[in-house]
Backbone as JSON Lines, residues from 0, in Angstrom:
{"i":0,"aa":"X","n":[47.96,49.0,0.25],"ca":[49.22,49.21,-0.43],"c":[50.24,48.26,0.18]}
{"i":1,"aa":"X","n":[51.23,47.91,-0.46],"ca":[52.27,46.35,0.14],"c":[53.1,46.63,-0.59]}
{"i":2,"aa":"X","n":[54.14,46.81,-0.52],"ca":[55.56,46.62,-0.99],"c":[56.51,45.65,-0.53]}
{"i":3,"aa":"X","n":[57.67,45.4,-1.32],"ca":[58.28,44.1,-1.29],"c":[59.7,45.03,-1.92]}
{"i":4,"aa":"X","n":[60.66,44.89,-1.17],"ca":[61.78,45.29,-2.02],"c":[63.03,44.46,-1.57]}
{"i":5,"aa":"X","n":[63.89,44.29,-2.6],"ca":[64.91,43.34,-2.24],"c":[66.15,44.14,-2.07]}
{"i":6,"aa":"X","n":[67.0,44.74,-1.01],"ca":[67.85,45.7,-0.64],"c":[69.47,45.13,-1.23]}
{"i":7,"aa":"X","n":[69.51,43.99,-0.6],"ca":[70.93,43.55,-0.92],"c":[70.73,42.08,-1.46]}
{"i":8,"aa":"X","n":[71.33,41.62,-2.35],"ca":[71.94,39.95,-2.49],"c":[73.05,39.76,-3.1]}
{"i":9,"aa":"X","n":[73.61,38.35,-2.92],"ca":[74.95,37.66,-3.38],"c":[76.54,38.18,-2.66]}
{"i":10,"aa":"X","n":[76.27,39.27,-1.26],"ca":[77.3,39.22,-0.72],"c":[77.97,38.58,0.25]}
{"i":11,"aa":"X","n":[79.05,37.81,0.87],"ca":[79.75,37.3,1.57],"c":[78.35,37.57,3.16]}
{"i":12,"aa":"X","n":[77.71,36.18,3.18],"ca":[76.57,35.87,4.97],"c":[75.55,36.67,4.34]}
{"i":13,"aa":"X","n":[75.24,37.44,2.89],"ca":[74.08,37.76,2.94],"c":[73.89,37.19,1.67]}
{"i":14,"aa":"X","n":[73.33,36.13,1.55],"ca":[72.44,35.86,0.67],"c":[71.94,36.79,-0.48]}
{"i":15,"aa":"X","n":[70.81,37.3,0.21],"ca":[69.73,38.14,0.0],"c":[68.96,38.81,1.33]}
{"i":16,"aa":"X","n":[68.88,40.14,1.42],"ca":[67.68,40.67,2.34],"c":[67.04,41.75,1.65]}
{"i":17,"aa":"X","n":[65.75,41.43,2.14],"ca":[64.48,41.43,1.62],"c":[63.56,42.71,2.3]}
{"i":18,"aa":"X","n":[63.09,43.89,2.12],"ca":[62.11,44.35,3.11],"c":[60.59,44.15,2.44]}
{"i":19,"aa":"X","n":[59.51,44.22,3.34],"ca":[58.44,44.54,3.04],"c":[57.37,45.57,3.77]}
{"i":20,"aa":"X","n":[56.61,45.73,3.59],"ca":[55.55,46.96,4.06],"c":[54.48,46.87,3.51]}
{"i":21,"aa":"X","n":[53.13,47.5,4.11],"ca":[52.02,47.3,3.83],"c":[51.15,48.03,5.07]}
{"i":22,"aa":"X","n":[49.87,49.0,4.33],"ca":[49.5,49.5,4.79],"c":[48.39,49.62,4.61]}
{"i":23,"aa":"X","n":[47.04,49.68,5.33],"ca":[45.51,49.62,5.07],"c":[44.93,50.74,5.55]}
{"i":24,"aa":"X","n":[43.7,51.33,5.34],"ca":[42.89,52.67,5.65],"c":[41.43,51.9,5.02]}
{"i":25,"aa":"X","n":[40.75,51.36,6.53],"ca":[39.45,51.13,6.22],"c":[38.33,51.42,7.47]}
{"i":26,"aa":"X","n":[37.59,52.06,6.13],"ca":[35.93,53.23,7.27],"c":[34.98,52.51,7.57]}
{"i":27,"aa":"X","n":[35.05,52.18,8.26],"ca":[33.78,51.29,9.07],"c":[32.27,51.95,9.29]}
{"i":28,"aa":"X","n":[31.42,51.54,8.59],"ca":[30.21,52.59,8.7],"c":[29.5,52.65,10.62]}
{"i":29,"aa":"X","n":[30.27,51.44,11.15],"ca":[29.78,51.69,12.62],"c":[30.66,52.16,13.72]}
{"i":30,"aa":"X","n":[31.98,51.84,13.55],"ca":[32.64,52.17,14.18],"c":[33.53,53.3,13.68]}
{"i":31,"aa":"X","n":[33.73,53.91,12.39],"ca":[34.41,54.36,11.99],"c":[35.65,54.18,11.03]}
{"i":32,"aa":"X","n":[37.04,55.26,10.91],"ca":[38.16,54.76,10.2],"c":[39.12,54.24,11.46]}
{"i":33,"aa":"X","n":[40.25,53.26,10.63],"ca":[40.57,52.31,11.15],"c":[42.16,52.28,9.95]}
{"i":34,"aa":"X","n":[43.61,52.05,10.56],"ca":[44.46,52.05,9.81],"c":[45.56,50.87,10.21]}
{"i":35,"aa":"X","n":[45.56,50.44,9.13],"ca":[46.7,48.91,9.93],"c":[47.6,49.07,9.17]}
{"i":36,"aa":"X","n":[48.96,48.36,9.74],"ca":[50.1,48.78,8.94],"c":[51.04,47.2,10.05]}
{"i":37,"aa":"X","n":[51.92,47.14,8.83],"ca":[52.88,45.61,8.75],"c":[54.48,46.28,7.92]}
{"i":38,"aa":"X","n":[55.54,46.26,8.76],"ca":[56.53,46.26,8.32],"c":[57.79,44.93,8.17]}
{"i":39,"aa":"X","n":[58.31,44.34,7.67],"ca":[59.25,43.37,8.06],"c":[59.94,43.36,7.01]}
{"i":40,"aa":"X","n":[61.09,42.34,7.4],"ca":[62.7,41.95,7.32],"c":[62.7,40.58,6.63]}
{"i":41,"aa":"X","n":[63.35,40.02,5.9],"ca":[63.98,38.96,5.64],"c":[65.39,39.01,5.47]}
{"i":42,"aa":"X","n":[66.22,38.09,6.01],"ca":[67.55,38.16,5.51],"c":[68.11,36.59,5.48]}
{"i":43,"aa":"X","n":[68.41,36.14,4.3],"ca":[68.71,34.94,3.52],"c":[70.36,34.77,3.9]}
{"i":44,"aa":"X","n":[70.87,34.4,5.14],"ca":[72.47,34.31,5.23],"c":[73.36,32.98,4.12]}
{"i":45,"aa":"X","n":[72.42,32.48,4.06],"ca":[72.88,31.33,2.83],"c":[71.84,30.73,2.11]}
{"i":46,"aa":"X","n":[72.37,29.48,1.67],"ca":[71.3,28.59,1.43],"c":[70.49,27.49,2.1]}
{"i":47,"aa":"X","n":[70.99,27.73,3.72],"ca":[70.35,26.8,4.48],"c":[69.31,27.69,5.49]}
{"i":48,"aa":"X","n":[69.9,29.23,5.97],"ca":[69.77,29.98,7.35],"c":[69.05,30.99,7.26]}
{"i":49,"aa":"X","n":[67.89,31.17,7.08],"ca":[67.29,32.65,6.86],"c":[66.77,33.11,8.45]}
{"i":50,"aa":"X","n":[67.01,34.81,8.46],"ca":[66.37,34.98,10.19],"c":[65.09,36.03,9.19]}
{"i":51,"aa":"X","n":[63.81,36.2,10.45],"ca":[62.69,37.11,9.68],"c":[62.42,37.42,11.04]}
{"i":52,"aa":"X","n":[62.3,38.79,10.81],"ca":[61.33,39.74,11.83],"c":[59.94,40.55,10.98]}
{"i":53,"aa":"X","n":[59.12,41.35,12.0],"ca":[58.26,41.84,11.75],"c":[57.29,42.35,12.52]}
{"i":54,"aa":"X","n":[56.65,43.89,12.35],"ca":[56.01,44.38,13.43],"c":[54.68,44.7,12.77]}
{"i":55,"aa":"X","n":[53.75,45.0,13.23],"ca":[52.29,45.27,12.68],"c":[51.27,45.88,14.1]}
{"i":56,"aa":"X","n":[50.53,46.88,13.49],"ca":[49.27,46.85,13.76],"c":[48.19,46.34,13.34]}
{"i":57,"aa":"X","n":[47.45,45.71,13.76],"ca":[46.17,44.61,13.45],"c":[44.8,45.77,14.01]}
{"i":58,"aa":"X","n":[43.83,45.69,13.32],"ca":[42.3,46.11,13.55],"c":[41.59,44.71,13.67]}
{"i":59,"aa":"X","n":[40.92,45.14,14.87],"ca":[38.98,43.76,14.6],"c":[38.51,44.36,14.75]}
{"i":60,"aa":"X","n":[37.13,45.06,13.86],"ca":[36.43,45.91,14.19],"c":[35.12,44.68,14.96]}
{"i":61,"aa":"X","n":[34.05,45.46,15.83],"ca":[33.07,44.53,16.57],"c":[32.37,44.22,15.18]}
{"i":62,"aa":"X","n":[31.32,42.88,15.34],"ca":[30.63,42.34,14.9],"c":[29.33,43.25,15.09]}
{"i":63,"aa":"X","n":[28.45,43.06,14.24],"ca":[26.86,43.71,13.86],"c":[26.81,43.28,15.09]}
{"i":64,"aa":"X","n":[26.8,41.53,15.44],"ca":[25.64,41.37,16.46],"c":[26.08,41.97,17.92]}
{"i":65,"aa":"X","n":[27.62,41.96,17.96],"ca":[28.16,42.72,19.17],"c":[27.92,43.67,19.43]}
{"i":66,"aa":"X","n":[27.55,44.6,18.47],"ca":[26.89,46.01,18.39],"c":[25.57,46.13,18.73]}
{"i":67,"aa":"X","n":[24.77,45.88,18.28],"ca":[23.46,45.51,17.54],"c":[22.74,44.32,18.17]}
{"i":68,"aa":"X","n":[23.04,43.54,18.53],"ca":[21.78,42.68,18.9],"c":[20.97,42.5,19.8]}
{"i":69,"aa":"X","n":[19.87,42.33,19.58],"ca":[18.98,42.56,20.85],"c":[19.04,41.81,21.92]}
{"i":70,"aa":"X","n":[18.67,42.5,23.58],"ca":[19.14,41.66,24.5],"c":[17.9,40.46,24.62]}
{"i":71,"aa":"X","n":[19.28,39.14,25.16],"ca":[18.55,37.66,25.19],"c":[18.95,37.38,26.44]}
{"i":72,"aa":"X","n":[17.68,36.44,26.94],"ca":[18.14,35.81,27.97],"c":[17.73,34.24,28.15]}
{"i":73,"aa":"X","n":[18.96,33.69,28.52],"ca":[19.39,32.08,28.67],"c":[18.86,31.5,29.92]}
{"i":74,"aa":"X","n":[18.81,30.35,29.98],"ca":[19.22,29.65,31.42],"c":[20.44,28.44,30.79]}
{"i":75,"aa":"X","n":[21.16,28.79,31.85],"ca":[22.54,28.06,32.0],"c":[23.0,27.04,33.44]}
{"i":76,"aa":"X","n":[23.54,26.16,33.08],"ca":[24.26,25.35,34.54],"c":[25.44,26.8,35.26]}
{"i":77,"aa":"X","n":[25.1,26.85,36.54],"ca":[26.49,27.57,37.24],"c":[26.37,26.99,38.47]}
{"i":78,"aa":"X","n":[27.73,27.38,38.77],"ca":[27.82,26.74,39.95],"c":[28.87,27.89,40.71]}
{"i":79,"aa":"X","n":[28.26,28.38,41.81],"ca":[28.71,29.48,42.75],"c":[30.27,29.37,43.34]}
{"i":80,"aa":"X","n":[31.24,29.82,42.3],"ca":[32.64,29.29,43.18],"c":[32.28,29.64,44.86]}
{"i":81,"aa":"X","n":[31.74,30.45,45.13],"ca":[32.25,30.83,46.52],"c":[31.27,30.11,47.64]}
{"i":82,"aa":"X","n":[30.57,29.69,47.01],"ca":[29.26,28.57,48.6],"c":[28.86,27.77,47.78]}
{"i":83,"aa":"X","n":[29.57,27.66,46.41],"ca":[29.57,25.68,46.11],"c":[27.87,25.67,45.55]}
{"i":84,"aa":"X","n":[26.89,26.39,45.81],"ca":[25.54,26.06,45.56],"c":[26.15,25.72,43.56]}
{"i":85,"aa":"X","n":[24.76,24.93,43.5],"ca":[24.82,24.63,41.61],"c":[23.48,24.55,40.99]}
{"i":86,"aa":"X","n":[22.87,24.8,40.41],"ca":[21.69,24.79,39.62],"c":[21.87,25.84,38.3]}
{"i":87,"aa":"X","n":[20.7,25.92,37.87],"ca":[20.67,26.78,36.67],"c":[20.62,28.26,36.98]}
{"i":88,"aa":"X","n":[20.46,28.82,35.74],"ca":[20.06,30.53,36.63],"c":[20.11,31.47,35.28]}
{"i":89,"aa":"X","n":[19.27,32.74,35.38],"ca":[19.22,33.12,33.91],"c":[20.65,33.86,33.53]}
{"i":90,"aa":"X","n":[21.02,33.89,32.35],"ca":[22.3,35.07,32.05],"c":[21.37,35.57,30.73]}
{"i":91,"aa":"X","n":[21.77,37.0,30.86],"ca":[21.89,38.15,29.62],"c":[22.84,38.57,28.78]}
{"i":92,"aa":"X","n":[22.34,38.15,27.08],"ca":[23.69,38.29,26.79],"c":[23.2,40.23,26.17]}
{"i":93,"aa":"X","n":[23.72,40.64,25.99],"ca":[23.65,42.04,25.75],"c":[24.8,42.75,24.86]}
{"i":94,"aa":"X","n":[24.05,43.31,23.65],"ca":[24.9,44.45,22.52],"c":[25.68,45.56,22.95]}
{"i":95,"aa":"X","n":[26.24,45.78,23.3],"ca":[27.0,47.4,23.32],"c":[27.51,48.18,21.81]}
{"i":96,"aa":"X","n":[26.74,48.69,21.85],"ca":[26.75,50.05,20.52],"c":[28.13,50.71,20.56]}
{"i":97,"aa":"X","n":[28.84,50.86,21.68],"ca":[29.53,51.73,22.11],"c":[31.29,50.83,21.76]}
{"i":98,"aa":"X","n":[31.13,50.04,21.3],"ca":[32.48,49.13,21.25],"c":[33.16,50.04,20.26]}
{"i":99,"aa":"X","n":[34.46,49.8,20.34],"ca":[35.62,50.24,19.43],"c":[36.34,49.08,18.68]}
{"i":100,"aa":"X","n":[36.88,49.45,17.49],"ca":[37.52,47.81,17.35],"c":[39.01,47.88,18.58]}
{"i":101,"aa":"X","n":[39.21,46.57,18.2],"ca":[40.74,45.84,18.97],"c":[41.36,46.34,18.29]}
{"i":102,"aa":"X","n":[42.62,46.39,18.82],"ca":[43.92,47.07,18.14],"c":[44.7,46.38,18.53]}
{"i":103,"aa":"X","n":[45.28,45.65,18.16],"ca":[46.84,45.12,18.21],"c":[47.97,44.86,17.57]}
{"i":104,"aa":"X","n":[49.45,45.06,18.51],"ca":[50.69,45.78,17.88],"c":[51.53,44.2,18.06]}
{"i":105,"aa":"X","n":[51.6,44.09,17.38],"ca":[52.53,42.38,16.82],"c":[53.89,42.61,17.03]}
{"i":106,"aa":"X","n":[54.61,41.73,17.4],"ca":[56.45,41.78,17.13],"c":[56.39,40.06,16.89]}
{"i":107,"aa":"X","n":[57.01,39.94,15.89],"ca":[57.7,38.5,15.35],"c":[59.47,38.91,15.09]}
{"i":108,"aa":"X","n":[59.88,37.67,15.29],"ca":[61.25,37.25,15.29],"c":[61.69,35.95,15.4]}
{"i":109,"aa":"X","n":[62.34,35.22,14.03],"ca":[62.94,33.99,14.3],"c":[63.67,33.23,13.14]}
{"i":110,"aa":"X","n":[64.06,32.3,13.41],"ca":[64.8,31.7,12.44],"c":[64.61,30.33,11.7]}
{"i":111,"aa":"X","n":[64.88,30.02,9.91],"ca":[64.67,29.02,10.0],"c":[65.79,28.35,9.11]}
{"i":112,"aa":"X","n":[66.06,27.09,9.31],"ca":[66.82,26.1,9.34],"c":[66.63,25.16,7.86]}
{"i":113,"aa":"X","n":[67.1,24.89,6.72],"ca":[66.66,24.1,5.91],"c":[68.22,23.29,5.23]}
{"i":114,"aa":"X","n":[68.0,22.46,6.18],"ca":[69.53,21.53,6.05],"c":[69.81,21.1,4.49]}
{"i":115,"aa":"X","n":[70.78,21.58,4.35],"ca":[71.26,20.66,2.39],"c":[71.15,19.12,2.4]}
{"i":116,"aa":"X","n":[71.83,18.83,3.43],"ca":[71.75,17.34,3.48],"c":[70.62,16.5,4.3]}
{"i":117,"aa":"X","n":[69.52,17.11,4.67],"ca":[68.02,16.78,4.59],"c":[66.98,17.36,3.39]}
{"i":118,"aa":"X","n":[67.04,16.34,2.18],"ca":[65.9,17.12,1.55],"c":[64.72,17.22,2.12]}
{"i":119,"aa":"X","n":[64.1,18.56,1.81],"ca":[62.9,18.74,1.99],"c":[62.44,19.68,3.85]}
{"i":120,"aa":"X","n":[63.38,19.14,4.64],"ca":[63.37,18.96,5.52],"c":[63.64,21.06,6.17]}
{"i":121,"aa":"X","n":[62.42,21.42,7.29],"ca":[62.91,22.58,7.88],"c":[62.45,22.83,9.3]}
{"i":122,"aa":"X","n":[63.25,23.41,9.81],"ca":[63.0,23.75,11.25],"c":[62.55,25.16,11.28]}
{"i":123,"aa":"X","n":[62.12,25.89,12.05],"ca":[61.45,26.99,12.25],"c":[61.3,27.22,13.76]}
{"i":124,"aa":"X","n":[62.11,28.58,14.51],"ca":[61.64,28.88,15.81],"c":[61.42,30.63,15.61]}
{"i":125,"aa":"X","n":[60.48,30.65,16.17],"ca":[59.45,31.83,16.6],"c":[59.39,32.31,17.67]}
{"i":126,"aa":"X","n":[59.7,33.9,17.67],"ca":[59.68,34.74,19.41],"c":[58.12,35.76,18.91]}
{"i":127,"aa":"X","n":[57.36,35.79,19.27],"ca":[56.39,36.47,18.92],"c":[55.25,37.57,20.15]}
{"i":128,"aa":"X","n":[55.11,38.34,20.17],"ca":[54.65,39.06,21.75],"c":[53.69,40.07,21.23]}
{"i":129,"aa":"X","n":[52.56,39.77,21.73],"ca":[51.0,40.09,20.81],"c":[50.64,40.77,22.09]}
{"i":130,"aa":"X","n":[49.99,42.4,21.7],"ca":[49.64,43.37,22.85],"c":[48.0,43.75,22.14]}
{"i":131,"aa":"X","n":[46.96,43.46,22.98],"ca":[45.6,43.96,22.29],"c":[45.06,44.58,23.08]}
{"i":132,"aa":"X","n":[44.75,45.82,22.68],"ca":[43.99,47.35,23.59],"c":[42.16,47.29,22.93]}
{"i":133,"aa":"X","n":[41.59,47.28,23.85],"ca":[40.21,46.95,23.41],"c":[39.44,46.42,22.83]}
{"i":134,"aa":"X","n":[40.36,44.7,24.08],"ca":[39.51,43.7,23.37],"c":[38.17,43.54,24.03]}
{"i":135,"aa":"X","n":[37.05,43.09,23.13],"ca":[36.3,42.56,22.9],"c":[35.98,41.18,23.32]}
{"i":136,"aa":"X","n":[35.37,41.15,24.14],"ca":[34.95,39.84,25.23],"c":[33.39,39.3,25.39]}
{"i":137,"aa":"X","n":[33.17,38.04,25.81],"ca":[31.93,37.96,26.51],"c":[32.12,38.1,27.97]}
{"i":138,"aa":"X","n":[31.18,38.47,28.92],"ca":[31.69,38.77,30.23],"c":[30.32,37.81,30.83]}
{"i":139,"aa":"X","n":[30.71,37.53,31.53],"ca":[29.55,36.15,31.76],"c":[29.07,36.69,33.23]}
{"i":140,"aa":"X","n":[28.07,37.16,33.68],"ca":[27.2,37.54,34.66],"c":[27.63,36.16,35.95]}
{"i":141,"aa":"X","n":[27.56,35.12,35.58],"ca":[27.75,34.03,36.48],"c":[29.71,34.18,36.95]}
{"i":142,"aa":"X","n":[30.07,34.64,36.54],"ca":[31.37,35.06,36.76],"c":[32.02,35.88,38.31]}
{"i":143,"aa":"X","n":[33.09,34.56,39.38],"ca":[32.98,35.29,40.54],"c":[34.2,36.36,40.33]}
{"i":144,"aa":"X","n":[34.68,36.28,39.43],"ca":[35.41,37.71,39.19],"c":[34.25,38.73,38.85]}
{"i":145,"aa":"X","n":[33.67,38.74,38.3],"ca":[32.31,39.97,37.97],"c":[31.88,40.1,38.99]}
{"i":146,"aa":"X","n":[31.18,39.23,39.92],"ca":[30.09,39.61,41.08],"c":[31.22,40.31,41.59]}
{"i":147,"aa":"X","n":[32.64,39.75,41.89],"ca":[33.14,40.54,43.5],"c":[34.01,41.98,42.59]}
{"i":148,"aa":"X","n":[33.44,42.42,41.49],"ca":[34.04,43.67,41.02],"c":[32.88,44.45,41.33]}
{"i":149,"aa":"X","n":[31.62,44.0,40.61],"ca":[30.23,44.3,41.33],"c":[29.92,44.8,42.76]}
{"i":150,"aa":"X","n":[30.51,43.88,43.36],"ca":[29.89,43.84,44.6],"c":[31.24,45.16,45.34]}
{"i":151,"aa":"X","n":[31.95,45.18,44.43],"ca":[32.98,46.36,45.63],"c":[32.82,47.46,44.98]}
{"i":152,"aa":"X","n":[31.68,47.72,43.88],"ca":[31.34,48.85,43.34],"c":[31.74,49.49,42.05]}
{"i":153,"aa":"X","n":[32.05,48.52,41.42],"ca":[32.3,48.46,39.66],"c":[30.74,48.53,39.09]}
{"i":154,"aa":"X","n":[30.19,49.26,38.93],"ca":[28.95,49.24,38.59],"c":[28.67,48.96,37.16]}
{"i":155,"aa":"X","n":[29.64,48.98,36.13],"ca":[29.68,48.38,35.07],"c":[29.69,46.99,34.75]}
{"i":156,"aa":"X","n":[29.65,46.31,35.82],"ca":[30.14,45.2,36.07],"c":[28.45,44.28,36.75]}
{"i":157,"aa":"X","n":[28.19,45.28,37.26],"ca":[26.78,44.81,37.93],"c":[25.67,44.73,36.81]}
{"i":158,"aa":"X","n":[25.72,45.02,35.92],"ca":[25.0,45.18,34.75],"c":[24.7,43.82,34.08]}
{"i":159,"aa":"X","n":[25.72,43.01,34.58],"ca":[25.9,41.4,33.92],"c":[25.31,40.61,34.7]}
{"i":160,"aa":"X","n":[25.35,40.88,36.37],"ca":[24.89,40.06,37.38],"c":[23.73,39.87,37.55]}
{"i":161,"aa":"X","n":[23.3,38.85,37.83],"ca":[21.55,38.52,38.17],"c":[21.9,38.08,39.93]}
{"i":162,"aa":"X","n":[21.09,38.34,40.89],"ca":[21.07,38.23,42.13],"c":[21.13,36.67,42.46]}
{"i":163,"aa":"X","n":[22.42,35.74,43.44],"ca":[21.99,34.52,43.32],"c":[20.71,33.76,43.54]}
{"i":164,"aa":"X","n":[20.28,34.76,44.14],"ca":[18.6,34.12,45.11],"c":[18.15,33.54,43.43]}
{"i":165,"aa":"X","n":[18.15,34.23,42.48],"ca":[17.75,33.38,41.14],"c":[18.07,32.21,40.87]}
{"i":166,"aa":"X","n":[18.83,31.53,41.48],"ca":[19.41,30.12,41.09],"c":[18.63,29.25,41.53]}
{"i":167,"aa":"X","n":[18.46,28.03,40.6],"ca":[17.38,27.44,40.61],"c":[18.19,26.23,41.14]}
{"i":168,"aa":"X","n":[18.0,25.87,42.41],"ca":[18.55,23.99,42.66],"c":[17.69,22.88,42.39]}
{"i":169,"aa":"X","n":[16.6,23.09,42.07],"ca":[15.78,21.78,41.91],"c":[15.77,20.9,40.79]}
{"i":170,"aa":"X","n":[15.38,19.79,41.08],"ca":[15.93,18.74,39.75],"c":[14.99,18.94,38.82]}
C-alpha cells in the first residue's frame, strides 16, 4: 500500500508540500512474516529550493543458499596476522537454518538546489544514518578477530576455525 498526498501549495515559502507513505506485509515460507514501512516529506519552498526527509524500515530476508546449503570446503591463501606464517589452509563455508532477516531503520534528510539561471543544472546534499539489526555476514574462519573471540571462549565463533597446524607453507 503507498500513498502520496499533497497537504499544502501556492502559499507565501511553500510552494507545495507533499507527504508520502507506504507499507508492506510479506510471509516468508522460511523465515516467516516480515513488515516494512517508509514514511516521508517533501516541501517545494519555491521554484529553485526543495528540502526532503524520510524514515523507513527495510527487510532482507536470508538467501535459500544462506539457509540451506550444504557445507563446502575450500582451500584459500591466508596469512596469520599474528606470526606472519602464509600458505593455504582449508575454510568452511556453512548454512545456518536459524538466520532471521536484517532489519533496518533508515533516516534521510536534505536539500536540493535547481538554479533558474543554470538550465538544467542541480545540486543535491544528503544526511542519511542507516541502523541494521541482524545482519547477515560471511565470517571467515581465517579471521584474527574470530580465532581470538574463539580462543577467549566464544564458542560460536570456534565453529569457523580450523587449527593453524592446517596451514600448508609449501610451494
Amino acid at each position: 500500500v503507498e500513498f502520496y498526498v499533497p497537504l499544502i501549495k501556492d502559499l507565501p515559502f511553500i510552494r507545495a508540500f507533499n507527504v508520502n507513505a507506504a507499507a508492506r506485509y510479506t510471509e516468508y515460507s522460511t523465515v516467516g512474516p516480515a513488515v516494512a514501512w517508509k514514511i516521508g516529506a517533501v516541501w517545494r519552498i519555491n521554484g529553485q529550493f526543495r528540502v526532503r526527509g524520510a524514515e523507513s524500515r527495510d527487510i532482507g530476508a536470508p538467501t535459500l543458499s544462506q539457509l540451506f546449503a550444504p557445507e563446502e570446503e575450500n582451500l584459500s591463501g591466508f596469512t596469520d596476522e599474528l606470526t606472519g606464517a602464509s600458505g593455504t589452509t582449508e575454510f568452511r563455508f556453512v548454512s545456518n537454518p536459524n538466520l532471521k532477516p536484517e532489519v533496518a531503520r533508515t533516516v534521510t534528510f536534505g536539500f536540493i538546489y535547481q538554479p533558474n539561471w543554470l538550465r538544467g543544472a542541480s545540486l543535491s546534499v544528503d544526511y542519511y544514518h542507516l541502523y541494521i539489526n541482524n545482519v547477515i555476514s560471511d565470517v571467515f574462519g581465517g579471521d584474527p578477530t574470530v580465532e581470538k573471540l574463539c580462543s577467549e571462549g566464544a564458542t560460536q565463533y570456534c565453529l569457523t576455525v580450523r587449527p593453524i597446524s592446517r596451514l600448508d607453507t609449501s610451494a
